[in-house]
Structures are given as C-alpha cells and as structure tokens.
C-alpha positions as CSV (number, residue, x, y, z in Angstrom):
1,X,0.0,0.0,0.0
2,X,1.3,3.9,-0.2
3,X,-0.6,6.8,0.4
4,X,-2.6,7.0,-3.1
5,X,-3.9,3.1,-2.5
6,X,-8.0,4.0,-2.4
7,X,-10.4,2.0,-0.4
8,X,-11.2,0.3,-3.4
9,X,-8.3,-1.7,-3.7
10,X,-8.9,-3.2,0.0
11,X,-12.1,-3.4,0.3
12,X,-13.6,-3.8,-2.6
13,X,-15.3,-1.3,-5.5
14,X,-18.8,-0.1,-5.2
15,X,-21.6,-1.3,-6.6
16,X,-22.3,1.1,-9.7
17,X,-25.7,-1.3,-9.7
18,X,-26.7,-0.6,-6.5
19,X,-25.6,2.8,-6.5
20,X,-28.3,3.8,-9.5
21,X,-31.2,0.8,-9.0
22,X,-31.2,0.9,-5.1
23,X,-29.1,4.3,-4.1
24,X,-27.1,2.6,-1.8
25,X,-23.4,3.1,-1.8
26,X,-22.6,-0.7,-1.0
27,X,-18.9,-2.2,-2.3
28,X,-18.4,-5.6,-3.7
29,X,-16.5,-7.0,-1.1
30,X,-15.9,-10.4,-2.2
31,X,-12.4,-11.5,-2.6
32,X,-11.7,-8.3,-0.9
33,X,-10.6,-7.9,2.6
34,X,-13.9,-7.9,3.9
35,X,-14.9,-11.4,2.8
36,X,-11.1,-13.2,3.1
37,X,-10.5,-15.2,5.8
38,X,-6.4,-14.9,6.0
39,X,-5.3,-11.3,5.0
40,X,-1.7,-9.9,3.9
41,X,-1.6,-6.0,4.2
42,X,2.4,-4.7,3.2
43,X,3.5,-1.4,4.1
44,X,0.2,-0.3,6.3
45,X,1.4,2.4,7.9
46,X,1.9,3.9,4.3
47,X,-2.3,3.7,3.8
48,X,-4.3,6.6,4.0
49,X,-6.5,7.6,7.1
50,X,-9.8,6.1,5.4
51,X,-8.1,2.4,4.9
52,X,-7.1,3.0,8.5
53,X,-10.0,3.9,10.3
54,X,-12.1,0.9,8.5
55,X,-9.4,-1.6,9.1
56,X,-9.5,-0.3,12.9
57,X,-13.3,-1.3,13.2
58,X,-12.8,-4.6,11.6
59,X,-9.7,-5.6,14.1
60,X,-11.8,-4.2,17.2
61,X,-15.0,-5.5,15.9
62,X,-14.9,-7.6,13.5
63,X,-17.3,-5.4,11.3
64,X,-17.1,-3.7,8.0
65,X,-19.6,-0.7,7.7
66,X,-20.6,-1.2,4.0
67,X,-22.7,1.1,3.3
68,X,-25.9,1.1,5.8
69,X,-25.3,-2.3,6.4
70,X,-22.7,-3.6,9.3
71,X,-21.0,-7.1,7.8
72,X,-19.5,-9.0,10.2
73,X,-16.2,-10.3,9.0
74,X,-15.0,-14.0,9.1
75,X,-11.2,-12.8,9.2
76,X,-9.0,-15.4,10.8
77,X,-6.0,-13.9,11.3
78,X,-3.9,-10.7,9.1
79,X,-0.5,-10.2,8.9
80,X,0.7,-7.1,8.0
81,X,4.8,-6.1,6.8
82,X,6.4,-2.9,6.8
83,X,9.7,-1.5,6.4
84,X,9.8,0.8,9.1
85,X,7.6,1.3,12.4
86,X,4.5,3.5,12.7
87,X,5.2,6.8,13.1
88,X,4.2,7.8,16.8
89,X,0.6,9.9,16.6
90,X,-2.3,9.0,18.3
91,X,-4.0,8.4,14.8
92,X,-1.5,4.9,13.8
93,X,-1.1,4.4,17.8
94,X,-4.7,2.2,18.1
95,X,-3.5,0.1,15.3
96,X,-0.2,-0.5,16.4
97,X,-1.5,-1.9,19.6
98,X,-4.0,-4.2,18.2
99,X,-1.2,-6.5,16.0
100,X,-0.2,-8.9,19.0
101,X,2.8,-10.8,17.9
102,X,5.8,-8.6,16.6
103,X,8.3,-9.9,14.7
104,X,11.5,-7.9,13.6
105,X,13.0,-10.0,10.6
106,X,16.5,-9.0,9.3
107,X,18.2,-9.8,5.9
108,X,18.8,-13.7,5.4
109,X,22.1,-14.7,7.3
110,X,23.3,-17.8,5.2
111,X,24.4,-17.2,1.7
112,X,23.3,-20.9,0.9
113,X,19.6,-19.5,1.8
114,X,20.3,-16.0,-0.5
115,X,21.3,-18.1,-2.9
116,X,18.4,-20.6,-2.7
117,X,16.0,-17.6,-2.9
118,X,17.3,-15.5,-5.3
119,X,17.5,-18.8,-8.0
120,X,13.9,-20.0,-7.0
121,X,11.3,-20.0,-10.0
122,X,8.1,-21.0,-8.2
123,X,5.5,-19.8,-8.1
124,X,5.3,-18.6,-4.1
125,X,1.6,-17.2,-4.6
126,X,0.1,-20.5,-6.0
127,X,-1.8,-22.8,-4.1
128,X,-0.4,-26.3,-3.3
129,X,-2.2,-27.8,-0.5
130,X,-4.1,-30.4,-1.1
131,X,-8.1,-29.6,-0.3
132,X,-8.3,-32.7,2.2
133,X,-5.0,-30.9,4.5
134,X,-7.5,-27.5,4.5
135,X,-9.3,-27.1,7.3
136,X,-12.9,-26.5,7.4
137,X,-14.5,-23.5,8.9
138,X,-16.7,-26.5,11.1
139,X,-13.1,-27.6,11.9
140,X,-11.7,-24.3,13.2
141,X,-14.9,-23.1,15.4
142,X,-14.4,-26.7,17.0
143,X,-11.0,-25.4,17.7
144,X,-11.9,-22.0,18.5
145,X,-14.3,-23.5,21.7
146,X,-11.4,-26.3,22.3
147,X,-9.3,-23.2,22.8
148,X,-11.1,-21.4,25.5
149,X,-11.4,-25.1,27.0
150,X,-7.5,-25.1,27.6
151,X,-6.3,-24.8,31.6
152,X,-4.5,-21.6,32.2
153,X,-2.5,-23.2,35.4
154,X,-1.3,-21.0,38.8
155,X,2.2,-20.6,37.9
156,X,1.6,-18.9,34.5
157,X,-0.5,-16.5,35.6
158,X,2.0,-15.6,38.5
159,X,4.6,-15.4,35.7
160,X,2.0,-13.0,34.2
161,X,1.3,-11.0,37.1
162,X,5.4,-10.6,37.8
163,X,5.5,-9.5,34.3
164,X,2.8,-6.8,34.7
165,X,4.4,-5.8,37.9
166,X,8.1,-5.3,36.5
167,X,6.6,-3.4,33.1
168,X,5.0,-1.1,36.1
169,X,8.4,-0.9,37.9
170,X,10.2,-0.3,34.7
171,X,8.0,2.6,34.0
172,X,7.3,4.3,37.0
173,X,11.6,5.0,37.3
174,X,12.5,8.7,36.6
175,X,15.2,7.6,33.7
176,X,12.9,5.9,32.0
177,X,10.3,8.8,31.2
178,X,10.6,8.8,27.2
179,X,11.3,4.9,27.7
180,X,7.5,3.9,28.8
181,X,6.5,0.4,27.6
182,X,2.9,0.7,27.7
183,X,0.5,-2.5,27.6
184,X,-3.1,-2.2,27.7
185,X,-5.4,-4.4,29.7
186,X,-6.6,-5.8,26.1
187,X,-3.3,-7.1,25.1
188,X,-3.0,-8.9,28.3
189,X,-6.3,-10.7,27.5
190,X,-5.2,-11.5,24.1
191,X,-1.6,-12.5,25.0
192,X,-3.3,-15.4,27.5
193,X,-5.2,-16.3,23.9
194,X,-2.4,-17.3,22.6
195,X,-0.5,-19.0,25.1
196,X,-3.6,-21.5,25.0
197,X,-3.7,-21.2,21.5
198,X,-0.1,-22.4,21.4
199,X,-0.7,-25.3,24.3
200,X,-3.5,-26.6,22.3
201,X,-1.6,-27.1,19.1
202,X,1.3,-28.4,21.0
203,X,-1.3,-31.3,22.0
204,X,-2.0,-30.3,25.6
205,X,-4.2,-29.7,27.9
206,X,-3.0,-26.3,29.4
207,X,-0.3,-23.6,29.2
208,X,3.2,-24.7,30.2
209,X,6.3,-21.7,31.2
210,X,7.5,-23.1,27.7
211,X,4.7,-21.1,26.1
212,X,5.0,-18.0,28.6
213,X,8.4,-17.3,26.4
214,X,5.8,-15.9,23.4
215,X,5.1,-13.1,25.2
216,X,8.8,-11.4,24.5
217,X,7.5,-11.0,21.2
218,X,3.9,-9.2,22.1
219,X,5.1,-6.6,24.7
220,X,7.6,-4.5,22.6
221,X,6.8,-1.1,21.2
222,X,9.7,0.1,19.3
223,X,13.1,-1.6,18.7
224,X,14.9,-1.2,21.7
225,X,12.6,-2.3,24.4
226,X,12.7,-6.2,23.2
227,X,16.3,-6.8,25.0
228,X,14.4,-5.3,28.1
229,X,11.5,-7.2,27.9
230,X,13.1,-9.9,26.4
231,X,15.2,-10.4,29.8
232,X,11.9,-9.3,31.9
233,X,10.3,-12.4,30.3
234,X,13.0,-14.8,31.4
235,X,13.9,-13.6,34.8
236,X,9.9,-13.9,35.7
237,X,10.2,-17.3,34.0
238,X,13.2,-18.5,35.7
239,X,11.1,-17.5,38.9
240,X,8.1,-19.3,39.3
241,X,10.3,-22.3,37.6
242,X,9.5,-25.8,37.9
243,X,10.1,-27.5,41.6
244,X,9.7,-29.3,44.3
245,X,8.4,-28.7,47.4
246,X,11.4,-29.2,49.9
247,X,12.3,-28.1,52.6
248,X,16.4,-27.5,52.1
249,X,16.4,-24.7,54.9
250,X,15.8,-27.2,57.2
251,X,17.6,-29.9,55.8
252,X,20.7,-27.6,55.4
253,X,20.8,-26.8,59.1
254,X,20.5,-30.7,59.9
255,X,23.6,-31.5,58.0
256,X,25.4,-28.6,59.0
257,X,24.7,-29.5,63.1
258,X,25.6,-32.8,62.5
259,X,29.0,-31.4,60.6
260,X,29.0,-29.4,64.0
261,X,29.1,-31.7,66.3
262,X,31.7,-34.6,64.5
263,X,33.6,-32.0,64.2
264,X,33.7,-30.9,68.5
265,X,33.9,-34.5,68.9
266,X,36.7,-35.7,66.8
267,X,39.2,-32.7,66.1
268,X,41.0,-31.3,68.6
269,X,42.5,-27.9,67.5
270,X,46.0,-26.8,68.6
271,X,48.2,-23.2,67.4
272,X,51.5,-24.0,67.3
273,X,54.5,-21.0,66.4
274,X,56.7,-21.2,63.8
275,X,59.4,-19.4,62.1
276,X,58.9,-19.2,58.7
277,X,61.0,-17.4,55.8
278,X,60.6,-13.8,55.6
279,X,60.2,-12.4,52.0
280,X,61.6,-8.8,50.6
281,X,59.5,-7.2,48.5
282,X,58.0,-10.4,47.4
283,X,60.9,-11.3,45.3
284,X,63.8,-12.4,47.7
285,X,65.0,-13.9,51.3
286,X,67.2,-11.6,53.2
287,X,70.4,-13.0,54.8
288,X,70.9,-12.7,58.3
289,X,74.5,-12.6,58.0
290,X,77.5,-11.1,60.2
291,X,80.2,-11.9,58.2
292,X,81.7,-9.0,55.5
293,X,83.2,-11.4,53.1
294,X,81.0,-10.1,50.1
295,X,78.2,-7.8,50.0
296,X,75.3,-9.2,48.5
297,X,72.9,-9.5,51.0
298,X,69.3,-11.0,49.1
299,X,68.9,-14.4,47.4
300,X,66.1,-14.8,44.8
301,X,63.2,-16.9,46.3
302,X,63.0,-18.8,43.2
303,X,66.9,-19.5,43.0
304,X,66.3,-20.1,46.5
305,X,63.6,-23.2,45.9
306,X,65.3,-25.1,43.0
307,X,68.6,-25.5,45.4
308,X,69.3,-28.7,47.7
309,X,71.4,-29.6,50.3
310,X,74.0,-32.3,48.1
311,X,75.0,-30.3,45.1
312,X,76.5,-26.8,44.8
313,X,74.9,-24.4,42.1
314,X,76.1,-21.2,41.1
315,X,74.2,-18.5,42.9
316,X,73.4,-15.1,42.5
317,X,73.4,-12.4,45.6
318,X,72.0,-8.9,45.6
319,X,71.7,-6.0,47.3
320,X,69.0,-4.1,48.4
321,X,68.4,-2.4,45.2
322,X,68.3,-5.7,43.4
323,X,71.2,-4.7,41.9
324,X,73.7,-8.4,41.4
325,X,76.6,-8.2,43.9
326,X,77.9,-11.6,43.8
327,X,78.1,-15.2,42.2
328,X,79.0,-17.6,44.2
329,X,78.6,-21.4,45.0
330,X,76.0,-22.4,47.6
331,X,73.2,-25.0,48.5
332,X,70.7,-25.1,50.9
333,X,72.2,-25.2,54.8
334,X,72.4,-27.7,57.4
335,X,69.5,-26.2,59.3
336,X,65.6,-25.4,58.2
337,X,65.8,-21.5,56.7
338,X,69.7,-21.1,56.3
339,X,71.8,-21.4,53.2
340,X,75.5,-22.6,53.1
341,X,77.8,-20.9,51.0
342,X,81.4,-21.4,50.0
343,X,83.4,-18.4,49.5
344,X,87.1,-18.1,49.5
345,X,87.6,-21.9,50.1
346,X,85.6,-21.4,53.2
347,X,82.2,-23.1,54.0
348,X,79.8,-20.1,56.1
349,X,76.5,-21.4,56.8
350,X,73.9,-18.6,57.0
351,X,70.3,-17.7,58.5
352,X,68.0,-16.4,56.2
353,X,65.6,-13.7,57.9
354,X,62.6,-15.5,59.5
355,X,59.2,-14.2,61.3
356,X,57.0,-16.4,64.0
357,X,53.8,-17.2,62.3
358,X,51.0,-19.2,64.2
359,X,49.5,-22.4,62.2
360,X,46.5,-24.3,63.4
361,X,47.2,-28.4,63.5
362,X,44.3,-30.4,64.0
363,X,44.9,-33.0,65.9
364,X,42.3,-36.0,64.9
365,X,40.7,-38.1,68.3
366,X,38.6,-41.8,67.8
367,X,35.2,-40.9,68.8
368,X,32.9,-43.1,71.5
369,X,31.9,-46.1,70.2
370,X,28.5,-45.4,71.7
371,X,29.0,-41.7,69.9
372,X,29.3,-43.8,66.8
373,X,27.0,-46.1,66.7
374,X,24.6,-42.8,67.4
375,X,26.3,-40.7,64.8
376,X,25.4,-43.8,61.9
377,X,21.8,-43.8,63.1
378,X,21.9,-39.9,62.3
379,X,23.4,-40.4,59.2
380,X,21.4,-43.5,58.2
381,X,18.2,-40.9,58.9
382,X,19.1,-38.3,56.8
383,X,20.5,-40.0,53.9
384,X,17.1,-41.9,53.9
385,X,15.1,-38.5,53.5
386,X,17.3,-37.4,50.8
387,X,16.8,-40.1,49.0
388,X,13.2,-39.9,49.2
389,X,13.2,-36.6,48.0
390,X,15.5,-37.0,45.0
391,X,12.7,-40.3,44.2
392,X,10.0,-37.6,44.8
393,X,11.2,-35.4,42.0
394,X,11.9,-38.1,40.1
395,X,8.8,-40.0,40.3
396,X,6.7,-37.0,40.7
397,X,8.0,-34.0,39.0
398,X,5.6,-32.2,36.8
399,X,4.5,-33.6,33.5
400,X,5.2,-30.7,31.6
401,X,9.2,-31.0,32.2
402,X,8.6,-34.2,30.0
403,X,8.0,-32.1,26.7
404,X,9.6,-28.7,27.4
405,X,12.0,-29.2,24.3
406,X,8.9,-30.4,22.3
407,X,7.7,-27.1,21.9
408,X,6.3,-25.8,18.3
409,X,7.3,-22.0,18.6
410,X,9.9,-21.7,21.6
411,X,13.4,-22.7,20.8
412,X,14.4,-26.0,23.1
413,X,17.3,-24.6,24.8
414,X,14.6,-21.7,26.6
415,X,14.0,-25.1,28.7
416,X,17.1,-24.8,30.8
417,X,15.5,-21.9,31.8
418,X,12.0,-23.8,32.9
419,X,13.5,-25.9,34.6
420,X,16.7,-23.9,36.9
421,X,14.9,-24.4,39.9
422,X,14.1,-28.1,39.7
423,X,17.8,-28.7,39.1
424,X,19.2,-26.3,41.9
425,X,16.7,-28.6,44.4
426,X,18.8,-31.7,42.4
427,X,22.1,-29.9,42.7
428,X,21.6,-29.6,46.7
429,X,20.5,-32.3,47.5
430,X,23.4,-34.2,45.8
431,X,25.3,-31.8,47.1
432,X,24.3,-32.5,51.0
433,X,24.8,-35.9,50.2
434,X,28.2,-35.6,49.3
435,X,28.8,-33.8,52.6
436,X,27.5,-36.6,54.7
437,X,29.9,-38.6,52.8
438,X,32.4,-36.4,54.3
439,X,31.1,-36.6,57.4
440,X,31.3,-40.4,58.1
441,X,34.8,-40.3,56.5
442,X,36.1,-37.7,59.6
443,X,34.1,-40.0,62.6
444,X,34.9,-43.5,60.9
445,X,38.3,-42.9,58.8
C-alpha cells in the first residue's frame, strides 16, 4: 500500500448497480478484505486515514460498515509487513496496539539460503495444499471452543502478574520517562489467547512456562525495548520455575549441626608457632649474615627453591636495590631456613631472615563407640530422607518437564531456563549428600 492506494483496492469497488437501481453506496467485497478469511496488508502504515479507520473497526470488531449495512467479518488472522515502524501519533497508535505478535526480521544470514532464494522460479503465490489438508470452517470453530477449554495453570498467571508488575516498575523510574513500555489491559487478554492457543496445538491440555516465552514478542513497542522485555520475560520465568516442594532450609541446618558436632567431637585444635622465611618485596630472602666477606645480602626466592642440600649451584646475591653483587657457590644449609655458601675456600652457613607465624594443627581423636553407633543412626536418617526426596522429584515432577524441548514455537534450549529451579533442588541435595559422605569419613576414617 502507499498513500494513493484507495479504499477500493482493500475493500472492494462499489456497486455502480446498486448505487443507481437501489441508491445505496454498498462495495463488492468479495475477494476483498472484507470477505477473506487470511489477510496480507504490506507497508500499512503507508495507507491513507480512510483504509485505517475501516481496518480499525474490523480488528476491534470484526465489522465492515458497507454502506448502511454492518458485515461481520470472518477474518481469521492478518499479517501485516512494513519496512519501518509506525510513526508515533495518536491516529497509527490504536493500530499498532492491536497487532499482538511482533516480529523484527533482518536480511537472510546464510548465503546458501540467499542463494536458494534468489535462483527459485516458483510460483510462491500458487496454491499447493491439497483440499483434504485445508481445514474447514466446522473444523476451526471446533478449535476456537477447544481453545477457550484449555487450563491456564497458577504458575503462568503468577509469571504474568510478575511481568505486569516489573513493566509497572520499569516505568514508574524517573530515567525511563521517554522509555515507557505501555501495555493495555486488552493485550493482556489476548496474549493469554495465545498461550492456550499455542498449548493446544502443541497437543496439551494447558499452558506450560514453555509457552509463557511468546510473550517477548507481544510486549515490545519500538526496537529497543525487546532486549528489556526480552530479559523481563526470562527472569519472571526463571522465577516461578518448575520444583519441588522441599524443605532444604531445614535440611541444610541438619547437615550442618551434625558437621558441628563430628567436628567438636573428633578434632581437637591446637596453634603452634613457627618461624617461617621472611620475604623482601616479594621477590627475595634476606640474609641474616655477620660476616663482610662479600656484600650481597638478598637471594632470589625462586633460585632459593630449586637449590638442595647435596649439590652446589652457582648462585646469585643482591643487594637491596636488586642490583647483582655476587656469584658464588651455595646449596641449601644444614639447618631449616639457612643457606651454606662457600666463598674463598671457606664453607659459612647462613640464617635467612625469618618471622613467627601461628599455624593451626588439627589434631584427629577416635570418637565413643557409643558416639558412633549414634552418629550412623543420624546419618542413616538423613540419607534416607534425601533419597526420598531425590525419588519424589523423580517420580513425581511435573508432566510438563517431559516435553519442554517439544515445543512448536519456543526454541528448546529456553527449557534450561523452565526448569533452573528443579535442578538447583537436584544440585543440593546431591550436594548434601556428598557432605554426609564427608562426614562419616572424619568420625569412621
């Protein structure tokens, strides 16, 4: 369309018949938009005001005006494409809001699928399927009431409610003024409509989170609000998530009292001093040397490391600065934290500069055998509920987790995100598991 398409190419020429024999200005509407059933409008926002304001009525109402006479429309669904967005007035603004799903489609990506399209000779607008796959309109009202008939369950609509909330919260901030993302109470409705739309031609009985994912494409106004609602739309997922009804508070405070109190029982701390090497701006060991035989007074800690106490290496000293004084043989010395040099034929063991340090040594004590025999029943108690629980999810974790990566229209990796909270309850209690492991190691050995 462009801004000299006439109403008569939509919906349909009048009635020069009726117009003289009856003086009723009526259109012909068949094979127009009024009487199609699947419509295609490209460049819309390019029509003139009197296309507009008819196709309005017919997406509010589902009514054409021709003439004196209101027609109700049987249109199933119309898809409109345009290469920009509607300017913002208040006259495109009601149309705008009433197309649901949103879809921003970039140039083709692959040059296998350019090529493909660009070489293609068929015939796109010719019809191929077969009249036994079309559906009949009996058919579709059948599926129109089996629709409405399809369960809407708790933890969608909280998904839906934490998604009105945040929109709210997004717009109510001071910096986000001339960012609004507005959503009407009538999308809302209509969003739901499709989430049972999609559940019932996935096969099921009512909405799964898998579905709640459409809804990134329905709540965007202009380009650069689909990131943010994109990531409102997943974090509100990722909330009310798939799970299991455990109690880990309490379990984690079981398993860490009974850490507790092996730990009282069988380790017995003691702080013992030590002197331990000394380092000089992080690089070297001082000597704590009296003699004036040569001057360099630092060792490199890593020189330091590689030397032992049976061979002689060349080694280099330096002063303060980290300026090289000396080479001279040396090895590691008789005693912890000194070095042995040999200088002038002369063997001169000396200290390197230490500090006292305290270090904590655990000191490990065998337990009661009463204390043990108790601590196994514990243990035995606890293991036993975990492993009821991890049964429990397994046995009895929602259906819907069995065909999250089934779904038509939501890509299969979105169900990582279903399910996050059904595998963090999995994740902990394998991970308390593993620390009662850990426990009956430290009492039992």
């Amino acid at each position: 369309m462009s801004k000299f398409s006439t109403p008569d190419e939509i919906f349909g020429p009048i009635s020069i018949k009726k117009l003289k024999e009856e003086d009723k200005y009526e259109r012909l509407t068949d094979r127009y938009l009024p009487g199609a059933n699947i419509v295609f409008l490209d460049e819309i926002w390019k029509a003139g005001p009197a296309i507009q304001n008819a196709l309005l009525t017919i997406l509010n109402e589902k009514i054409y005006r021709n003439g004196d006479t209101d027609l109700r429309v049987n249109i199933r669904g119309i898809i409109t494409a345009s290469n920009e967005l509607p300017p913002r007035n208040k006259s495109l603004d009601p149309i705008w809001d009433r197309f649901l799903v949103r879809l921003e489609i970039g140039k083709i990506q692959s040059f296998g699928n350019f090529v493909n399209m660009i070489t293609d000779t068929r015939n796109v607008y010719s019809d191929e399927i077969s009249e036994s796959a079309k559906m009949t309109e009996a058919e579709l009202n059948a599926w129109d009431e089996a629709i409405d008939d399809i369960e809407v369950p708790a933890e969608v609509l909280n998904t839906v409610q934490l998604m009105v909330y945040k929109l709210e919260d997004h717009n109510s901030r001071p910096n986000n003024v001339d960012k609004e993302i507005k959503i009407y109470d009538r999308r809302w409705k209509k969003i739901i409509r499709l989430l049972r739309t999609s559940a019932f031609l996935n096969g099921r009985a009512k909405v799964d989170l898998m579905d709640c994912f459409l809804m990134q494409h329905c709540l965007w106004n202009n380009p650069t609000h689909r990131d943010i609602v994109k990531e409102m739309v997943t974090e509100s997922i990722r909330k009310h998530g798939y799970s299991m009804a455990v109690n880990l508070n309490m379990l984690k405070k079981e398993v860490a009292d009974f850490e507790k109190d092996v730990e009282e029982e069988t380790q017995i701390k003691h702080t013992v001093a030590e002197e331990q090497l000394l380092p000089f701006n992080e690089e070297y060991y001082e000597l704590a040397k009296t003699t004036t035989q040569f001057s360099g007074g630092y060792i490199k800690i890593s020189q330091f490391r590689t030397m032992t106490r049976e061979e002689w290496q060349v080694t280099n000293f330096y002063d303060d600065e980290g300026n090289l004084r000396n080479r001279i043989k040396a090895k590691t010395g008789p005693r912890e934290n000194t070095v042995e040099v040999f200088h002038n034929n002369e063997k001169i063991v000396i200290d390197l500069t230490t500090q006292k340090k305290e270090r904590t040594e655990i000191i490990f004590k065998k337990p009661h055998k009463i204390i043990e025999e108790y601590w196994e029943t514990r243990l035995e108690k606890l293991n036993n509920y975990i492993d009821a629980q991890q049964e429990k999810i397994k046995s009895s974790a929602p259906d819907e987790i069995n065909h999250l990566t089934d779904n038509l229209f939501v890509d299969a990796d979105r169900a990582e995100i279903v399910t996050a909270n059904l595998e963090e309850v999995r994740t902990a209690l394998s991970d308390l598991k593993l620390r009662l492991e850990k426990v009956q190691f430290g009492y039992l050995g």
